[in-house]
C-alpha positions in Angstrom: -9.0 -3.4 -12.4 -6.5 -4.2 -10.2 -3.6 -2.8 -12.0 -5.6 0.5 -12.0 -6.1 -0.2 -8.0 -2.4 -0.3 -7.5 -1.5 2.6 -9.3 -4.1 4.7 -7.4 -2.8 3.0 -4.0 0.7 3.9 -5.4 0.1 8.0 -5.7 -2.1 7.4 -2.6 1.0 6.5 -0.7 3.3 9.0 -2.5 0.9 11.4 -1.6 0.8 10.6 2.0 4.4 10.6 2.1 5.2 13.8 0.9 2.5 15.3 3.2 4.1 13.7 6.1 7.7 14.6 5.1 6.6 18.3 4.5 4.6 18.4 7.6 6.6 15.9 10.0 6.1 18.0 13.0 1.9 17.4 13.1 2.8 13.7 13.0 3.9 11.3 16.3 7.0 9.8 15.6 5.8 6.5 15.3 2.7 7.2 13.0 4.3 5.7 9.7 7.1 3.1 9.4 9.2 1.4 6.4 8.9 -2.3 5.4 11.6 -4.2 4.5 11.8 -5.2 0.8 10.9 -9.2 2.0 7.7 -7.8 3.9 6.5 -5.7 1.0 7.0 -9.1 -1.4 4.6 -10.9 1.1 2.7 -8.5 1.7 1.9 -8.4 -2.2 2.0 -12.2 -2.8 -0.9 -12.5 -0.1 -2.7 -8.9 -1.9 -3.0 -10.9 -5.0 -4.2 -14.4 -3.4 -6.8 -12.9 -2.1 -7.8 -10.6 -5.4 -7.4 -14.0 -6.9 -9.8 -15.7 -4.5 -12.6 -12.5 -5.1 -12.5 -13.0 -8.7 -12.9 -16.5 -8.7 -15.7 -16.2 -6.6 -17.6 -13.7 -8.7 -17.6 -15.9 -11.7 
């Protein structure tokens, strides 16, 4: 489930992306920003603590 939950977050984003590239104009400037690859790391390690915490709380 949560491999499936990333992979639809990840076309979600590419998605987005593209849309806001091909339509930069109808977007402030300061609607969407770029992590750094040490903030994307953390912000996965602390995605999958807590998906850890759910599931161990639904058994």
């Amino acid at each position: 489930m949560v491999s499936f939950l990333q992979s639809y977050s990840n076309l979600f984003i590419k998605a987005l992306n593209q849309a806001v590239k091909c339509n930069a104009d109808r977007f402030p400037e300061d609607f969407m920003f770029k992590l750094k690859k040490e903030e994307w790391i953390e912000i996965e390690r602390v995605s999958n603590m807590s998906s850890q915490n759910v599931m161990t709380s639904l058994q």
